[in-house]
N, C-alpha and C positions, 0 to 999 in steps of 0.2 A: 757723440753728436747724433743728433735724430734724421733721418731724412730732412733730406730739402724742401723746401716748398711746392717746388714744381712737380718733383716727382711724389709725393703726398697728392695733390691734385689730380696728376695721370692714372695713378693705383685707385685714386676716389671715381676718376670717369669709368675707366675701365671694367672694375666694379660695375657700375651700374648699369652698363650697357650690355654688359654679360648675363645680366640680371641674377637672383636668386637662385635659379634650379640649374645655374652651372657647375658643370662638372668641373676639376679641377683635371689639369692637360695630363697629369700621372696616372689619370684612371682613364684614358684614351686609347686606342689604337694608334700605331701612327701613324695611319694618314688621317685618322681623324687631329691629331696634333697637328699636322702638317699644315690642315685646312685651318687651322684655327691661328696660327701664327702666321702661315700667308693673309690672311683677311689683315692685318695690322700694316701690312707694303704701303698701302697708300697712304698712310698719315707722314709718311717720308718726303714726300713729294718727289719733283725732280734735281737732280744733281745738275753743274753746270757743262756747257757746252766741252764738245771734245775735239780737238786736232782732229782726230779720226778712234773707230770704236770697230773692233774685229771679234768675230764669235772663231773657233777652230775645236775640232775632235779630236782628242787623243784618244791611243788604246793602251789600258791597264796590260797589268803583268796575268790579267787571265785572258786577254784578247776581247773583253769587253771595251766600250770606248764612255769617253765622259769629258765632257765641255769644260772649258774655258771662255773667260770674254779678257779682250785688251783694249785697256784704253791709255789709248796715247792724246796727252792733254796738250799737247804744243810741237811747234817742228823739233827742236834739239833736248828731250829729255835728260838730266840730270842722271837718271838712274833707274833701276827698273825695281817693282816692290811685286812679290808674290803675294797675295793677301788671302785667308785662308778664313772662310766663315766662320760663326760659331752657331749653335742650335743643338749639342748635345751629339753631335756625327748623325742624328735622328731626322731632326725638322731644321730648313731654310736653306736657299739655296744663291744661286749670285742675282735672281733675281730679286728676292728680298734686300739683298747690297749694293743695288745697282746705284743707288744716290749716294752710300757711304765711300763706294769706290772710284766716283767721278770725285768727289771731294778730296777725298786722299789723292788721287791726282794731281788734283789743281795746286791744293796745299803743298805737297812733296816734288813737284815739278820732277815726278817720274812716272814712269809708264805704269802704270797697275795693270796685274794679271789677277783675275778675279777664279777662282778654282770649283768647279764645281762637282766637287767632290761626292763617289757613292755612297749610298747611305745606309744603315741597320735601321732593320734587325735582317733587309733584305741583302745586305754586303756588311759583313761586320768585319772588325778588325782583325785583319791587317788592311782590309780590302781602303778607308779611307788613308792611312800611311802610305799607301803603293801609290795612289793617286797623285796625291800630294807629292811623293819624289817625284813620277814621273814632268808634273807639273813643272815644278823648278828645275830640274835638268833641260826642259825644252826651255825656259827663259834664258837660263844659262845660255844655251845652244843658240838663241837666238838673239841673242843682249844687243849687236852690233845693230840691228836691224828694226828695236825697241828703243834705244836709246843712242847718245854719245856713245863714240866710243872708247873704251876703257869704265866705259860709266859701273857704280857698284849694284851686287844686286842687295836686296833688304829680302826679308818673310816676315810677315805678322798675320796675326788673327785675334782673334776675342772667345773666350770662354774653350770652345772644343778647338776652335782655329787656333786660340794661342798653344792649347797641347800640341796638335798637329807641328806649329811653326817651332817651338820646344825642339821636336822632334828630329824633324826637320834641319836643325842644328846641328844638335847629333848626328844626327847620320850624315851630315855631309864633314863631318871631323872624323868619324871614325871613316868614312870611304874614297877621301880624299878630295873631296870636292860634292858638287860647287862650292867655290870659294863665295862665302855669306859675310858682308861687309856688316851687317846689323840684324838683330832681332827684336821685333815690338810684338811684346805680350802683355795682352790686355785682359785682366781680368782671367789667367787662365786656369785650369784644368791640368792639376801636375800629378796627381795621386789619388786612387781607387781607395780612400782610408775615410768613412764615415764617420770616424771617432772623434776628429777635431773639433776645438769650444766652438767654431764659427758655424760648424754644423748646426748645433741645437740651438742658438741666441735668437731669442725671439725677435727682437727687431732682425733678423736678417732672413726672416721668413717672405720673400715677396713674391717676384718672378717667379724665382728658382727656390726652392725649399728642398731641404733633403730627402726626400719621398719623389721630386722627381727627379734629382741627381743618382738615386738609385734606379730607378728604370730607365733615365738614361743609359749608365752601366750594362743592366741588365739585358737592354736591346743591341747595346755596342761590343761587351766584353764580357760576354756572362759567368768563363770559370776564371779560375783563381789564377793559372798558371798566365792566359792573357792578359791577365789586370795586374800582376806582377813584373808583366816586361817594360824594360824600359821605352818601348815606343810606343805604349800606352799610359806608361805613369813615367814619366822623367826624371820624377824627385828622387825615382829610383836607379836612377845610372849608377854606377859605380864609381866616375868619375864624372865633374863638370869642368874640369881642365879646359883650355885649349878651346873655347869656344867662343862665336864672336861679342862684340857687342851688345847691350841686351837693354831695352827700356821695359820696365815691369808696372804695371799699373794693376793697382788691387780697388775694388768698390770697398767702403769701409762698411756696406750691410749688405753682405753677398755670403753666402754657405761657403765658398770659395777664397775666402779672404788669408785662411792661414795657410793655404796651400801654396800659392801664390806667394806669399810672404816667406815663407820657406824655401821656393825655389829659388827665391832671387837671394835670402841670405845666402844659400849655399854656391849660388854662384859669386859670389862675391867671395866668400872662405877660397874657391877656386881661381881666385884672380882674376875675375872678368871683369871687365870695367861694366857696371853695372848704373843706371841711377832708377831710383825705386820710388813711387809714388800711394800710397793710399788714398783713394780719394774721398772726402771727405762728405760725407750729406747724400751719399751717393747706391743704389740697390743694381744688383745684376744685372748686366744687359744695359748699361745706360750707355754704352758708347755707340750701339748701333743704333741705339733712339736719334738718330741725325734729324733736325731740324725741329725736335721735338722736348728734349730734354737740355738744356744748356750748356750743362758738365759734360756732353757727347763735344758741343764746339770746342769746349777749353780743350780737352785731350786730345783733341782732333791738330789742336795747334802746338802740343807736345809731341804729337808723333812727327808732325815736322820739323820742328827745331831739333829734333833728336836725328832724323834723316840727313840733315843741312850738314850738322855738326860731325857727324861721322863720315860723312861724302869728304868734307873740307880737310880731315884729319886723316881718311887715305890718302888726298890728293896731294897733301902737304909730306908724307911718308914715300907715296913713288915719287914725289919731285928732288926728297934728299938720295935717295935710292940710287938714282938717275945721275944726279948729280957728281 
């Protein structure tokens, strides 16, 4: 299937506004990238109103410190969601997400913690991983206070945030904790492996093309031994055992599509209860296109029925438990 209509029409404005003697963002610096994917914030508009909205500092594992925002969309939240951007670990930050993450609020009738995570080539990897944990262990730490209580926690993100929330997984299986009631990965980012058909297929040359998925890399994880670990490529764990829940959404013309598709087969080979979606008509990055692309609404209301359904299905587990 071809692209959608809509996003045919966004790639055709966007084109022209950029005009001719644009550079493509893989020949950028990045903060010249930076600048160039913040100027796109405003086509987001605003998200809707909040219970209440808290910004707080954490400090990484080098004693550097790095933001968070919380927003709690109602007095008795259901549950709380870590939500973990994407932009390559390079470019965007929670304020690019600021409407994506009032949304998923609203939707999931849980607290969203929005991560804002540091970035390469000035903090490269592990430095976004370390984040990201300490991130979710202070949700964790504060769940009571977020949400209900006993309420579950979720992680997701999109493109580099789904690697990250991936990861994320893992590490809270193999260290015991936090206990992660669900994972929503959107579109992500599982394997440093340039070699996959989805790489070269010309219709899945949009956003994201393999030339800047490689300087992605390249500013994130440049040698081989980091682009090897599993807490940058996941598809490489050794095992997917034992881990939670997982909704996987792939773009069907995204560079990223069979990576993605791979992660979620093989967690499924590892008995995860898995449900897996390709989306259809659909190019990279369409899920943070919020109020801009249409297939960002529909997925937008799959992450919540996905949230619902797994909140319902621990609740219904501690009440035989209990029982």
């Amino acid at each position: 299937m071809a692209l959608d209509e809509a996003t045919v029409k966004f790639l055709a404005a966007a084109a022209e506004a950029a005009g001719p003697e644009a550079k493509p963002m893989w020949e950028m610096e990045p903060a010249e990238a930076r600048a160039t994917s913040a100027a796109m914030n405003a086509m987001f508009g605003e998200g809707p109103e909040m219970h209440r909205t808290e910004d707080h500092q954490l400090v990484s594992y080098d004693g550097e410190e790095f933001a968070i925002r919380v927003h709690v969309p109602n007095s008795a939240p259901t549950g709380v969601f870590v939500y973990l951007h994407g932009g390559g670990w390079v470019v965007g930050d929670i304020d690019g997400y600021e409407t994506l993450g009032r949304q998923l609020a609203e939707k999931t009738r849980n607290t969203v913690v929005l991560v804002n995570y540091r970035k390469a080539p000035e903090k490269r990897f592990p430095a976004a991983v370390e984040d990201s944990w300490i991130a979710l262990k202070w949700a964790d730490e504060h769940r009571e206070e977020l949400a209900n209580a006993g309420a579950p926690l979720f992680v997701g993100g999109d493109s580099a945030g789904g690697n990250l929330s991936a990861v994320m997984a893992l590490r809270a299986r193999d260290e015991n904790g936090p206990r992660i009631a669900g994972q929503m990965l959107i579109y992500p980012v599982t394997d440093a492996d340039f070699t996959r058909l989805s790489y070269d297929e010309p219709e899945n040359q949009t956003l994201l093309t393999k030339e800047f998925m490689v300087w992605f890399w390249d500013h994130y994880a440049p040698t081989p031994e980091d682009r090897a670990h599993p807490h940058a490529s996941p598809l490489r764990a050794e095992s997917l055992q034992g881990l939670p829940p997982a909704l996987v959404v792939t773009a069907a013309h995204d560079v990223l599509c069979d990576e993605g598709e791979a992660y979620s087969q093989r967690l499924q080979e590892a008995g995860v209860d898995v449900q897996f979606h390709r989306w259809p008509g659909q190019m990279h990055g369409f899920f943070s296109m919020v109020n801009v692309l249409p297939a960002s609404a529909a997925v937008m209301d799959l992450v919540a029925d996905r949230v619902k359904d797994i909140s319902v299905s621990a609740a219904e587990t501690t009440a035989s438990v209990e029982a």
